[in-house]
C-alpha positions in Angstrom: 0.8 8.9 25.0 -1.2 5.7 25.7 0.1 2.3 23.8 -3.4 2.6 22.5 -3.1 6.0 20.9 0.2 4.7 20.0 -0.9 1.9 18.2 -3.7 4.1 16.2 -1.2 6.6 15.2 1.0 3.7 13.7 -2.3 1.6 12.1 -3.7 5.1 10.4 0.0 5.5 9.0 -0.2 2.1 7.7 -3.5 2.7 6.3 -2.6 5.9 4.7 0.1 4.3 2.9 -3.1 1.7 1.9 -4.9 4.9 1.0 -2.3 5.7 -1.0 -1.3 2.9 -3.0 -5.0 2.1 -4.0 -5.1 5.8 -5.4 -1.8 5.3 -7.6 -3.2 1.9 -8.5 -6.1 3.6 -9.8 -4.8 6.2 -11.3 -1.8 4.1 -13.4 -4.3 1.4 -14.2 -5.7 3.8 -17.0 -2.7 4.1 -18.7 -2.1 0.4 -19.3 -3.0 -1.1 -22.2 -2.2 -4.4 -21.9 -5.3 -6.7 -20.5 -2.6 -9.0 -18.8 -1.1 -6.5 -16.9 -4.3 -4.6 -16.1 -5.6 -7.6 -14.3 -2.5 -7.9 -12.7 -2.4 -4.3 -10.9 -6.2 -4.7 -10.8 -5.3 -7.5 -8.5 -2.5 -5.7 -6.3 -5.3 -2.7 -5.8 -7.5 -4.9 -4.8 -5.1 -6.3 -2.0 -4.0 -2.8 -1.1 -8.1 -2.2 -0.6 -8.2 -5.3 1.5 -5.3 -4.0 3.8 -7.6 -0.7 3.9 -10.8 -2.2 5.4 -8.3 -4.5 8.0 -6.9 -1.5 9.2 -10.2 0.3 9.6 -11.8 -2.4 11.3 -8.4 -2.5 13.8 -8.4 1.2 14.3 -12.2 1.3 15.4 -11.3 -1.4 17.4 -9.1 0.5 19.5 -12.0 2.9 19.2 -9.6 5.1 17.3 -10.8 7.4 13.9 -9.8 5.9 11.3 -7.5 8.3 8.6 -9.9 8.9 5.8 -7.0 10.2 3.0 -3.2 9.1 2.2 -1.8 12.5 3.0 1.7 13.5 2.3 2.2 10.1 1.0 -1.1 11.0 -1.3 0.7 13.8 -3.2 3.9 12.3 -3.0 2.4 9.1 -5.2 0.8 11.1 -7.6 3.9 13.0 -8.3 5.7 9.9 -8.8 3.3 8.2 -10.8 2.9 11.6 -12.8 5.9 11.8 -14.1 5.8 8.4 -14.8 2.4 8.6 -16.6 4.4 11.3 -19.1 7.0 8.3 -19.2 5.3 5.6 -20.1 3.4 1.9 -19.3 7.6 0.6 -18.2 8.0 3.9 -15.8 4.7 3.3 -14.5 5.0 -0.1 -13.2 8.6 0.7 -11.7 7.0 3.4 -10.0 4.2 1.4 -8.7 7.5 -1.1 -7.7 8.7 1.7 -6.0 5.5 2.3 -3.6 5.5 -1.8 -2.9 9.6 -1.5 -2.1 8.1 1.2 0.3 5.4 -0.7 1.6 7.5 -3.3 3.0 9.9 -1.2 4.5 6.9 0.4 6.0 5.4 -2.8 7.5 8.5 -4.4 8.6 10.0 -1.2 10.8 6.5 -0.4 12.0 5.9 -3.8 13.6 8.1 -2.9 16.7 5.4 0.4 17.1 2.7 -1.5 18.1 1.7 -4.0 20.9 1.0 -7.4 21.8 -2.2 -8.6 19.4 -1.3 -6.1 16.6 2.2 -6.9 16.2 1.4 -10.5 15.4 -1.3 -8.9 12.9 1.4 -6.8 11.0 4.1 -9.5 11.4 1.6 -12.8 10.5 -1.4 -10.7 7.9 0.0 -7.1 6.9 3.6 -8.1 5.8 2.8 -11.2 4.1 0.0 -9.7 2.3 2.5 -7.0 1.0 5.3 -9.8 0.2 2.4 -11.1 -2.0 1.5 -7.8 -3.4 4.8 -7.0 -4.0 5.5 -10.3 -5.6 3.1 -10.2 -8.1 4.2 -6.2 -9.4 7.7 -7.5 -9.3 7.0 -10.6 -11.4 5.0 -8.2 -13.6 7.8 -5.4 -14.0 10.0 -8.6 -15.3 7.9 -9.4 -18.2 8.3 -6.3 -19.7 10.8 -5.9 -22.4 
């Protein structure tokens, strides 16, 4: 396999987890009450959308296609969050802490999959962009009592 096909099997893995992370944002947003914290995860699914139209515009770039759904990490979220739904606002967020925790994880081992140009733009836009988004939840899952 080319580094090019490589690097667009990596990117559409990252941007399924996007995908998938603006779906869950989505979906738990409903269940909050609060105005506070609705703007807050407002605000992370609105960076997890950003991360989404970066990675399109890379993939096409590479003239790769560009995944269109989260896939297994799709129905994975909206098991977790679910469940957590049933639970409550507190499970909700921790869940939505959980997909961030995952996120990062995902970013930092998937820098070394790609090349050149695109590693710096994981290492120097991706991952700091998820720092910050998982900042923010994490700051948010605090305040709760």
């Amino acid at each position: 396999m080319a580094n090019t096909d490589k690097d667009v099997e990596t990117l559409n893995s990252f941007l399924r987890g996007e995908i998938s992370a603006v779906e869950t944002y989505r979906q738990a947003i409903g269940h909050i009450e609060d105005d506070v914290r609705r703007r807050t995860l407002e605000e992370c699914r609105l960076d997890h959308e950003g991360r989404v139209e970066k990675l399109r515009e890379r993939i096409l770039q590479l003239d790769g296609k560009p995944a269109e759904g989260s896939g297994v990490w799709g129905a994975f979220a909206k098991i977790v969050q679910g469940g957590a739904d049933v639970l409550g606002e507190k499970s909700a967020i921790s869940a939505l802490e959980e997909g961030e925790d995952h996120g990062l994880r995902d970013y930092a081992e998937g820098e070394a999959k790609v090349n050149g140009d695109l590693r710096r733009f994981v290492r120097m836009e991706l991952l700091p962009a998820q720092k910050s988004t998982h900042k923010k939840l994490s700051h948010l899952k605090h305040t709760l009592h």
